[in-house]
C-alpha positions as CSV (number, residue, x, y, z in Angstrom):
1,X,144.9,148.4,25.7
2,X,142.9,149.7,28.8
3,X,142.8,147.5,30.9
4,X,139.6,148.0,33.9
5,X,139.5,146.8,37.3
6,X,136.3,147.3,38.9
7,X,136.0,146.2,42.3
8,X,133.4,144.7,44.0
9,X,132.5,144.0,47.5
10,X,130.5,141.0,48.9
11,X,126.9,142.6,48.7
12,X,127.5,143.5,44.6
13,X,128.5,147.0,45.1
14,X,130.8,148.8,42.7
15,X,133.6,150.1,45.4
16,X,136.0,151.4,43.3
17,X,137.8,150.9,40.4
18,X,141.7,150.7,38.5
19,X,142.2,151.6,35.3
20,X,145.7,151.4,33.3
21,X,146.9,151.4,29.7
22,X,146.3,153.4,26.8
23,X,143.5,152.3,23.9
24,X,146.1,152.1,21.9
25,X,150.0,153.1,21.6
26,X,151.0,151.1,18.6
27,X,153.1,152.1,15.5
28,X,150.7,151.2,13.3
29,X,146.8,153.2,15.0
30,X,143.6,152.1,14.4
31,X,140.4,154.3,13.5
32,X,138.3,154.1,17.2
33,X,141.2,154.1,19.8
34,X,141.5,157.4,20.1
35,X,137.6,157.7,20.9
36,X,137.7,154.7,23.2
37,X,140.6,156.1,25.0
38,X,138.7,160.0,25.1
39,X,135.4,158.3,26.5
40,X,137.2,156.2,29.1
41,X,138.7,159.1,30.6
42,X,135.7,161.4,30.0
43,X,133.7,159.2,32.0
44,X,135.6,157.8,34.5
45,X,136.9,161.3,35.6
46,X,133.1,162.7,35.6
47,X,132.6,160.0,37.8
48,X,135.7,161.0,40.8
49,X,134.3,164.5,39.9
50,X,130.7,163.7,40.8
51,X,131.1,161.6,43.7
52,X,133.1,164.5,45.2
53,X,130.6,167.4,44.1
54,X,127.6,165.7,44.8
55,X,128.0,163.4,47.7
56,X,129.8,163.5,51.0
57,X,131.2,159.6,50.6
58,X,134.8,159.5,51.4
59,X,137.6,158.0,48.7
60,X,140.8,158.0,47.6
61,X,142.0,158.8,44.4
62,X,145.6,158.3,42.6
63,X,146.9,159.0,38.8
64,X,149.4,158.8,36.4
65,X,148.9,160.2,33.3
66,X,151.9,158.9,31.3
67,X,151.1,155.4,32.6
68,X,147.4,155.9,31.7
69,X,146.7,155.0,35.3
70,X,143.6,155.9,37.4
71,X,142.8,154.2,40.8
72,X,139.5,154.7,42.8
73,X,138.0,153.4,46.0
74,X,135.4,154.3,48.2
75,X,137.2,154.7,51.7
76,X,134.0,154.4,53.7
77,X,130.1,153.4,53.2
78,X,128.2,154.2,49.8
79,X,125.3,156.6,49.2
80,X,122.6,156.1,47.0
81,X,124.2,159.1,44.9
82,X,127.8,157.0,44.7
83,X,125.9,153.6,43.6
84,X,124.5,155.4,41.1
85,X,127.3,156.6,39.6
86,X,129.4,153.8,39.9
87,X,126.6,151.4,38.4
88,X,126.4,154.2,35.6
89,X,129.8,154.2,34.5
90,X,130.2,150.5,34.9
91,X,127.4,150.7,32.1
92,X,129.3,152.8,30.3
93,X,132.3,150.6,30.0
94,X,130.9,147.6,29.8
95,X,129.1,149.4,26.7
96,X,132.3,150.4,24.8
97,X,133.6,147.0,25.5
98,X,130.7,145.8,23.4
99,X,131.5,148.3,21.0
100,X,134.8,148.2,20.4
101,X,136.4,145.3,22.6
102,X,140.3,144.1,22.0
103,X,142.8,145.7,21.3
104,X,141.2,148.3,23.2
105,X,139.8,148.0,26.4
106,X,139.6,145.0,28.9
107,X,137.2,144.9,32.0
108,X,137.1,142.0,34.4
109,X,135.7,142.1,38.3
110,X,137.8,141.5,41.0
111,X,136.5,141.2,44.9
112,X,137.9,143.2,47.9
């Protein structure tokens, strides 16, 4: 399972967010895990990717790719650009999660 962290400050804003876990990793696969785990990553990386092509907002940024771990946070104030992204993949996620929800993928908020 992937499980999401997205982290939120006081105001509402998206500030960065964890992600670890696979979509699935058991003996016995199921049709959609594979896709869930391909448009995780797909978006979430277009996200780090964006933020640091597009805007001049300062982050830090950590993997593992055998532990299926990405970590993301926003070091410094948001742009316009950066919310926007943020909000968008949020979307995204919280979309799958709809789609395809346990075993897969688990999202839950957390406050810094």
């Amino acid at each position: 399972m992937i499980h999401v962290t997205v982290l939120v400050d006081s105001e509402h804003n998206y500030r960065g967010i964890h992600l670890i876990g696979h979509a699935g990793l058991a003996d016995d696969p199921q049709e959609g895990q594979d896709a869930v785990c391909a448009a995780v990553s797909a978006m979430t990386l277009n996200m780090a990717n964006s933020v640091e092509h597009f805007t001049d907002d300062r982050f830090t940024a950590d993997e593992d790719e055998g532990a299926g771990m990405f970590d993301f946070r926003f070091t410094d104030a948001l742009s316009s650009e950066s919310k926007l992204l943020m909000n968008s993949l949020v979307f995204g996620l919280m979309n799958i999660a709809e789609a395809y929800g346990e075993p897969y993928i688990n999202i839950r908020f957390e406050e810094v």
